[in-house]
PAZAPA-4460 file (N, C-alpha, C; in steps of 0.05 Angstrom, whole numbers, plus 32768, in hexadecimal, padded with zeros to 4 digits):
% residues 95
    n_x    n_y    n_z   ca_x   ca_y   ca_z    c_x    c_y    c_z   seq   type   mol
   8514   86E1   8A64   851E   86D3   8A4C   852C   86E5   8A39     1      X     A
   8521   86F8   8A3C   8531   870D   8A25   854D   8719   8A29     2      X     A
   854C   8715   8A47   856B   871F   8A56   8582   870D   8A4B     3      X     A
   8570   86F6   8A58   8581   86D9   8A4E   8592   86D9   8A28     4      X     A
   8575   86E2   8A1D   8584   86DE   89FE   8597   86F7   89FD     5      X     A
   858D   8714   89FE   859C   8729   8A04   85B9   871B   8A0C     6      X     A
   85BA   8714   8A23   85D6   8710   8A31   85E4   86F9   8A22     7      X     A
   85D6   86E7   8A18   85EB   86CE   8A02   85F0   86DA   89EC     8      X     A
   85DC   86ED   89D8   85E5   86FD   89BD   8601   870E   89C2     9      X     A
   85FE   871A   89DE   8612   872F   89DE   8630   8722   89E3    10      X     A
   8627   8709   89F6   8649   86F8   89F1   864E   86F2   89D3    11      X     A
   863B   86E7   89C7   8646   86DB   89B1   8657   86F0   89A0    12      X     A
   8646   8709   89A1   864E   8720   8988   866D   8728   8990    13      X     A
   866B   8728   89B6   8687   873A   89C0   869C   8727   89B7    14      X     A
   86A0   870D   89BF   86AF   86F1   89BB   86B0   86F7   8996    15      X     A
   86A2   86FE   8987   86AC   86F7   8965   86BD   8712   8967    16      X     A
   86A2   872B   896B   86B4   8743   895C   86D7   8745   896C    17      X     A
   86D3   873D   8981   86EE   8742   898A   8702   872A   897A    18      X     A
   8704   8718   897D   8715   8701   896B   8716   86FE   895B    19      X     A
   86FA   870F   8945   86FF   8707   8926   8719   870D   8912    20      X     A
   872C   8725   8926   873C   872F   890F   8753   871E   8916    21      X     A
   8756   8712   893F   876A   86FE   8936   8764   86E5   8924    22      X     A
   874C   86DA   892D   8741   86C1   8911   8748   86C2   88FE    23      X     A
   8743   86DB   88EB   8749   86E1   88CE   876C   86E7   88D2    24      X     A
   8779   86EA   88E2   879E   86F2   88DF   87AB   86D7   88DE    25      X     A
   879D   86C4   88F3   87AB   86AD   8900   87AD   869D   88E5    26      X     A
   87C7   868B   88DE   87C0   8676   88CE   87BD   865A   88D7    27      X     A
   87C4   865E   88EF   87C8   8641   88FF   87A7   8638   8900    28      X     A
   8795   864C   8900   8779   8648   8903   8772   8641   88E1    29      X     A
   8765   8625   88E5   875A   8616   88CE   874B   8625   88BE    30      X     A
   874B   8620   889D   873F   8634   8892   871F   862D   8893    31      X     A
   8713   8617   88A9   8701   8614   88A3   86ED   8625   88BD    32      X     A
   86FE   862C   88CA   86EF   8644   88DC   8701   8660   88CF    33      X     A
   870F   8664   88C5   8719   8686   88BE   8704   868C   88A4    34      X     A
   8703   867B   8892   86EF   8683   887C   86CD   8688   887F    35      X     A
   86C6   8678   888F   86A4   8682   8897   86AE   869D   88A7    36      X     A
   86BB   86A3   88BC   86BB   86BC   88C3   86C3   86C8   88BB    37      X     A
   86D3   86CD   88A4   86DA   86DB   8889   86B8   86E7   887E    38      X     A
   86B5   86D5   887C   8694   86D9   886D   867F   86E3   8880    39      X     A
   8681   86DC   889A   866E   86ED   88B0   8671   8705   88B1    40      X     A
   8693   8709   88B6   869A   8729   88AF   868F   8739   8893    41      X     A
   8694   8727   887D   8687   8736   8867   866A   873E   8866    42      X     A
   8661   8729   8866   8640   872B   886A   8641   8740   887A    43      X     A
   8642   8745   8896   8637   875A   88A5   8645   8773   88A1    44      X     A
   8654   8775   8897   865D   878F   8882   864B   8799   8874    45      X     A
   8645   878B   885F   8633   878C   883E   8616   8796   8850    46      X     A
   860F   878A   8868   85F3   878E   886F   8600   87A7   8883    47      X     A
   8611   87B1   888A   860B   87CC   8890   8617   87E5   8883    48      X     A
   861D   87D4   886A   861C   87ED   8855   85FD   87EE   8842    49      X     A
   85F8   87D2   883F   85E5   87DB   8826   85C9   87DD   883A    50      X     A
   85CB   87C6   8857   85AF   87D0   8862   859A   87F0   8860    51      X     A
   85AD   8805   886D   85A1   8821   886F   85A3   8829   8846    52      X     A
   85AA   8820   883B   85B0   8829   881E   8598   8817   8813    53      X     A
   8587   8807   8813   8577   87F5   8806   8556   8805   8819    54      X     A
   855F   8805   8839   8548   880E   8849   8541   8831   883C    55      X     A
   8553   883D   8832   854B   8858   8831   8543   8856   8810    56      X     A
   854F   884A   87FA   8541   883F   87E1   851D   8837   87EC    57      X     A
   851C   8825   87FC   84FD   881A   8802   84E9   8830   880F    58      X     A
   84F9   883E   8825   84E4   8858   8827   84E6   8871   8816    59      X     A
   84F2   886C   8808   84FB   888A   87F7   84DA   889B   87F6    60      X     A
   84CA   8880   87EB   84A6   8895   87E5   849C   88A0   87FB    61      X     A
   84A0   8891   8815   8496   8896   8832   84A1   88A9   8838    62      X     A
   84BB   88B6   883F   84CA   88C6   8846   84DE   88CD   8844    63      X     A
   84E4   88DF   8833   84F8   88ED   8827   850E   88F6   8831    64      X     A
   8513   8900   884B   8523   8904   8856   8536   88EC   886A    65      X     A
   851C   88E2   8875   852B   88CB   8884   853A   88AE   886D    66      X     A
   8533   88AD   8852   8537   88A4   883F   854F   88B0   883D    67      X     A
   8557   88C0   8839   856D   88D3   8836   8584   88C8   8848    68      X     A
   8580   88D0   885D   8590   88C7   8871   8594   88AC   8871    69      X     A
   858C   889B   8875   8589   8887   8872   859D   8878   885E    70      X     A
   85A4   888E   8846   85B5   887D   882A   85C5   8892   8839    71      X     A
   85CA   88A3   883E   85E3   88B0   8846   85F6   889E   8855    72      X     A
   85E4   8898   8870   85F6   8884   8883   8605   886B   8870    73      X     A
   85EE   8863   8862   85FE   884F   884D   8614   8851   8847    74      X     A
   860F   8862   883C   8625   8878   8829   8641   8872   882C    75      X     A
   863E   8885   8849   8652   8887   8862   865B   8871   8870    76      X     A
   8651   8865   8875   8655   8843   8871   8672   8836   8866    77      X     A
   8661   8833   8846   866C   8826   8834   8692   883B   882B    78      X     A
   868A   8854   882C   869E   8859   8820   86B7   8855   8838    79      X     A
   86AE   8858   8859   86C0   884F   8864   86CC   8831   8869    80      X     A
   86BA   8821   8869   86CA   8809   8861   86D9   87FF   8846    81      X     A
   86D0   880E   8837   86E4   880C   8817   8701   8818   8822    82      X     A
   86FE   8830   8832   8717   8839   8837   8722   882B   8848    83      X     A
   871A   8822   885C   8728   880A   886E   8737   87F5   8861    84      X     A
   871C   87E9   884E   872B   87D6   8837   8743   87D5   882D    85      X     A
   873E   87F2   8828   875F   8801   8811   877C   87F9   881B    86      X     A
   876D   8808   8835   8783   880B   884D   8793   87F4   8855    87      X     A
   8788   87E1   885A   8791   87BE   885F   8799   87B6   884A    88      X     A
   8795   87BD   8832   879B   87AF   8815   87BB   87C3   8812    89      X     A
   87BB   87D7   8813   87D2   87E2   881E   87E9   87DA   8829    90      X     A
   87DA   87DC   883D   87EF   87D7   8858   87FD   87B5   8855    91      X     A
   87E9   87A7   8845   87F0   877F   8834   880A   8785   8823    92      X     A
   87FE   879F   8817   8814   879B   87F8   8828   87A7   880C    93      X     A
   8830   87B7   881A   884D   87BE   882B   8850   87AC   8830    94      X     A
   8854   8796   883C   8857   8783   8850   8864   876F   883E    95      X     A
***
């Protein structure tokens, strides 16, 4: 049974992450499927920037180092998708 869910999770994720960026380009696609995956993409952004950044805040008393790390990856994270951000917001205003 676990194979089974394993093997349907992994279509589902390969099928979005690969199409999401035509979804979000296309306009011919209704805005009532481009905007929730607008927002799927966001959400799972925010949770893998602030996830390791909130988890290493909660162990900070437990362990100090892996706490550490932990907001680093955040960190590292967040400032690369700000720059991605930039980059596309950029590359809009040329266009």
């Amino acid at each position: 049974m676990d194979i089974i869910v394993e093997i349907f999770t992994d279509f589902i994720e390969t099928i979005f992450v690969e199409n999401s960026e035509k979804i979000v380009k296309d306009k011919k696609i209704s805005k009532f499927i481009r905007y929730p995956v607008i927002l799927i993409i966001l959400l799972s952004c925010g949770l893998l920037t602030l996830g390791p950044i909130i988890l290493g805040i909660l162990l900070f008393k437990q362990n100090i180092i892996g706490a550490t790390i932990s907001i680093l990856i955040g960190t590292i994270f967040s400032v690369y998708i700000f720059y991605k951000i930039k980059k596309v917001i950029n590359k809009q205003r040329k266009n």
